[in-house]
Structure formats: C-alpha cells, structure tokens
N, C-alpha and C positions, 0 to 999 in steps of 0.2 A: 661624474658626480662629485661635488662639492666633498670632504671632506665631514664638514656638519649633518651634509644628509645625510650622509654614507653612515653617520654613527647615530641619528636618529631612527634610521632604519633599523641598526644593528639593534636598540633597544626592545625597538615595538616586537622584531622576530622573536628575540630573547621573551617578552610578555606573554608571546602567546607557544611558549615552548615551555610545560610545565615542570619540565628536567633541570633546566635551565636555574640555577638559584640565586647567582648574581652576575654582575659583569664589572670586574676594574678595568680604568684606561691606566695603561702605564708608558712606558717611553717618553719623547720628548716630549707631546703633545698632554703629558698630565704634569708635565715639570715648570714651575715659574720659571721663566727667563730663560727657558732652550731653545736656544737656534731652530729654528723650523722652517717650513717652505712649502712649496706646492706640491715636493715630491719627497716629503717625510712621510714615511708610514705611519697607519694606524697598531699600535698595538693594546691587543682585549685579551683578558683573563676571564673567561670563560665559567662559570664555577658550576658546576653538574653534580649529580648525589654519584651516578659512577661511569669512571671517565672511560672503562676500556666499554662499557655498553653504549655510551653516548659517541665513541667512535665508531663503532662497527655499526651504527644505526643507520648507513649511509651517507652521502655528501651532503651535508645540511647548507655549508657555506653557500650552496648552488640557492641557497631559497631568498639569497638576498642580492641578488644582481645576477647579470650577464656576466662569464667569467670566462676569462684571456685565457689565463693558466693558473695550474697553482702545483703546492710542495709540501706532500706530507713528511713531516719529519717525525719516526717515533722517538716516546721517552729516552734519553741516552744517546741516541745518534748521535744528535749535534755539539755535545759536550758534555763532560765528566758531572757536572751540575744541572745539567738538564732531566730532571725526573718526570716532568710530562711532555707527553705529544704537541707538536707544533702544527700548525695549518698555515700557511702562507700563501695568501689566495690576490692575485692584481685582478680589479675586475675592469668592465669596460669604460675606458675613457685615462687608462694606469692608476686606477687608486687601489693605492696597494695597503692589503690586512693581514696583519702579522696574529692569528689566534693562539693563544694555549689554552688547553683545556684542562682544568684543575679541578680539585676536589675541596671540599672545606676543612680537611686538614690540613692544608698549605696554610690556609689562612690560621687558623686555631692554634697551629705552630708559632706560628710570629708572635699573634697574640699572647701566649702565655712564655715564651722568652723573653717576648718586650723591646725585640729588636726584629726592623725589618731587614730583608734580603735586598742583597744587592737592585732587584729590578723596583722594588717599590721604593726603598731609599730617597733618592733624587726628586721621587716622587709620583703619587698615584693620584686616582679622581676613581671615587664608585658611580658608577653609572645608575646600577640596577640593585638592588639588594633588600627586598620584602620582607627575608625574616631577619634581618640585622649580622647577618655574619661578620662582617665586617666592623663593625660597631665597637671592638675592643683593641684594633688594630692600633699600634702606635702612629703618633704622625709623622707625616714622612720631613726629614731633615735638609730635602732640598739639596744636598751632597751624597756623592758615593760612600759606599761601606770602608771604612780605614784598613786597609793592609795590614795584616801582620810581616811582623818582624821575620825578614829572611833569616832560615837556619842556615849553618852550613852545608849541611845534606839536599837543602830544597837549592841553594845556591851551586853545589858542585852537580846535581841532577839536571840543570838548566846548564852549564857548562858541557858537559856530558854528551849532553840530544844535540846540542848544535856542534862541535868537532866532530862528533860522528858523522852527521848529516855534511861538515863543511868538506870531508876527507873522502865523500863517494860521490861528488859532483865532478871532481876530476875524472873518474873512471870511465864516466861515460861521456864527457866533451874528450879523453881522448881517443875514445869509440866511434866518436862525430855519432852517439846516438843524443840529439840532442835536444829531444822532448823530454826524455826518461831524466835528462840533467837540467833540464828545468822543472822539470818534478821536485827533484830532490833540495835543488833550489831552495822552493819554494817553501817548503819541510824545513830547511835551515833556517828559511828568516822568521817562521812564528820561533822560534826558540831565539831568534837576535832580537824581534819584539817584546817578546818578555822579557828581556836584559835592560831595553829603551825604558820599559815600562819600569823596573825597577830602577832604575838609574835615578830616574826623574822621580821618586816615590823618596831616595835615601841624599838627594845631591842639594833637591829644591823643596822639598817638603810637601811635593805633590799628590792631594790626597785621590790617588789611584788605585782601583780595583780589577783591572784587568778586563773590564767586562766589554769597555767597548773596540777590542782589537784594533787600535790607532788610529781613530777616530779624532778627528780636530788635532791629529799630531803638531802642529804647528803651534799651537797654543799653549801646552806643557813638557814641552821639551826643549832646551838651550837652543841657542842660535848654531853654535858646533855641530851639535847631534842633529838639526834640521838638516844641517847647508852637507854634511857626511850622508843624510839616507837620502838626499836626491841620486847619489853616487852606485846604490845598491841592487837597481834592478837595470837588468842587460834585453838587449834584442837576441831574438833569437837563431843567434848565430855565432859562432866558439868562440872568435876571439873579442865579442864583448862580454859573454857570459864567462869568460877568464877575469875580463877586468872588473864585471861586476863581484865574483864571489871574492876575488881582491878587499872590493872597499869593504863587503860584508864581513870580513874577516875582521880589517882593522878595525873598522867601527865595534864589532865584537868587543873586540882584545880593550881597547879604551875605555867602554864603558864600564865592562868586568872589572879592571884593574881600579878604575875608581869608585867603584861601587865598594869593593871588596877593602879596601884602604878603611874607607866611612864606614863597615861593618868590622872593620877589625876578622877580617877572612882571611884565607891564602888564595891569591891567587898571583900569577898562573901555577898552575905544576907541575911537574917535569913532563908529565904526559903533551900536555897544552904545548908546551914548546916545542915536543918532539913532533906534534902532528903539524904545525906551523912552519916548523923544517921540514917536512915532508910534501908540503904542498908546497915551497919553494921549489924544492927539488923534482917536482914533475911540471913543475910549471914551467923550469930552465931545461928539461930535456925535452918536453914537448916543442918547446919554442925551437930548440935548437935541431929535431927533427922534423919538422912543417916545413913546404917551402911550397908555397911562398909562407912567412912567417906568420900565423894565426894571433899573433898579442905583440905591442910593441916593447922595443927591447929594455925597457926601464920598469917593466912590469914583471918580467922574469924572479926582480931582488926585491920587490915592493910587499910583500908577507911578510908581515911581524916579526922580526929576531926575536930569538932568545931572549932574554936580559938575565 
C-alpha cells in the first residue's frame, strides 16, 4: 500500500472512531525538504480523551490493514522523554506506522508555553482535528529544538557512563564471553554518541537535539570524526572487538578533550587516565598471554596516554 493510502485510510478509521480527537503527521513525512523514500515511516499522533482506556481497548491498528508485525512500546520504555505509549505496526506490502497515542494536554502544553517539542519542531501536518485542538499550537520552525548549554556535571555524567562501560568490555573478551562484550560494547558507544553529538553541537555550531541517535551522521559531523567512527564497530570476534573498543576509546578521548577546551571544562581527570592506563594494561597482557596472538602487536600501546 502506497504510503498516501496508507494515511488516507488512517484518516477515515480515525472518522468513524469517536474516541479519536485528532491525528498529527509528524517525522520526516510532515517536514519541508526531509529526505524521504519508499521505506520512511509513517509517523501519527494519535490524540484520544484517554490514552490508558483507548489502549487497553484492544488492537485497533488491526482495523486498518493486514498486519506482518508489530511493537508495543509502553510510556517510558523507550526513553527518558517518552511519556506516551508507542505502537509500531509494518503492515502488508512493509509500510511501516510508527503510532503514539496522546492526550490533549501534550498539545495544550505547547500551546500555552509557546514552544514546540522536539518531535513537532522540524515540523508537523494536522490531518484530522474537528474541535480545533490544535489550532493554538505554534508553527513548527522547520529545525530541531536548540540544545542547551552542557554543564559540567551533565559533561562529567557522559564521561562517567562511557569509561565505565569502556573498562568491562575487557572482562569479558578476556573471558572469550563474547556476546555479553559486545553487549557492553554497544552500551559504551550510545554514551560516545552523545559525545559525537555534542562535539558537533559546541565545534560547528550544529543545531542538534539528540533526538535522532546518528541519523545522517555523515552530514553534521567533520570529515575526522566521520572517517574515526568508520573504525568503531568490530566483528564478532576478540581480536577485532579489541581493536574496535581501541578506536572507540580514542575517538572518545578527542572529541571530549575538544569539546571540553570550547566549553572551558576539565577534562581528562586523573580518573580518565587511570582507566586508559588500565586498559592498556590488559590489553598488553592479554596479548602477551594468547597464543596465537588475538590483536596485532601495535595495538597493545595504541590507548590514549596520559598527558
């Protein structure tokens, strides 16, 4: 199904569902000049008098196509700013809808601050809206929500989550348990993504929100910091997942140190080093007890010194 059907449809349901009080398009597809394609989601806000009744009312998404699969995610699951339930349903043919289902005081909130949220910002389209809810909402700006200004507490909490995370990935590539270390892996790079993401926010003046977790990375981030995160994700197998949490580190260490410069921060601190040293140090006895060698011998010293 067409994308235009798919939301034509989604309208007429919404009509004859008198729960139902409006419908925004938001995502790319309500954004002037976003990238889009054949296999960009639909994303609908959904607006209901009340959202935990209109959940528990059964699978309604079923009432508007053949459906493959789908993923309820409740309020808060998916993230710290996520206060309502999500529905993500691909029907047949993969057109995929991304629902949230909301109340009208999401909307009445914006309305009367005067400022939209991150997901309408860039920009919305009201589909469906009979009694005017919407009607007082600002226009959307066509750009992301402006960043505040990193503290040094939100800056050392982001330093924090990732050497923690960079320091028990060793533990378990030298356990050769090595799904549980690409677990933690993985844990380590949202927290070196948020470093990317800030870098590029205080270095190039990029007005970034965090929202869309490295999305067109290619686009607002230097040529350095591109051509360094090709370096970051390893196969799964020890001695490339030694050399990947390597480049993870230093790409880390780079970013922080010039971000932290531009903010007038401290960084590293003693901690920072000490743990940098420490992952040298197991990286050069591991090495040196493996045999056949699991990492080549120039990778042993390649963790950030001191300075």
């Amino acid at each position: 199904m067409s994308h235009p059907d798919m939301l034509e449809r989604i309208v007429d349901w919404a009509r004859a569902r008198p729960e139902v009080r409006a419908l925004v398009l938001t995502g790319s597809k309500a954004q002037p000049g976003a990238s889009i394609d054949s296999l960009s989601d639909i994303d609908i806000e959904v607006v209901v008098a009340d959202v935990q009744e209109f959940m528990a009312g059964g699978q309604w998404w079923n009432e508007l196509g053949e459906v493959w699969t789908t993923q309820v995610v409740p309020a808060l699951a998916a993230a710290a700013t996520q206060t309502y339930p999500m529905v993500g349903v691909i029907y047949a043919g993969a057109t995929t809808v991304d629902f949230t289902v909301i109340d009208a005081q999401r909307l009445s909130d914006m309305a009367e601050g005067g400022e939209l949220d991150r997901v309408y910002a860039p920009g919305y389209r009201v589909l469906l809206d009979p009694d005017g809810l919407t009607d007082a909402l600002p226009k959307p700006s066509g750009g992301g929500v402006e960043p505040a200004v990193l503290t040094p507490d939100g800056f050392r909490a982001v330093a924090d989550a990732f050497w923690f995370e960079a320091l028990r990935v060793p533990k378990y590539l030298i356990r050769g348990e090595l799904w549980e270390a690409k677990s933690r892996e993985w844990t380590m790079k949202q927290h070196l993504l948020v470093m990317v993401e800030w870098h590029a926010v205080v270095t190039a003046g990029y007005p970034f929100d965090g929202y869309h977790k490295g999305r067109h990375l290619s686009r607002w981030v230097d040529a350095r910091t591109w051509q360094q995160a090709h370096e970051v994700f390893g196969r799964f197998e020890a001695a490339d997942a030694w050399r990947a949490l390597e480049a993870s580190v230093r790409l880390f260490d780079r970013l922080a140190c010039e971000a932290a410069r531009e903010w007038g921060l401290q960084y590293p601190t003693a901690a920072d080093e000490a743990i940098a040293a420490h992952l040298r140090t197991l990286a050069d006895e591991h090495s040196a007890q493996t045999s056949p060698r699991i990492m080549p011998n120039s990778l042993v010293k390649s963790f950030p010194t001191a300075r």
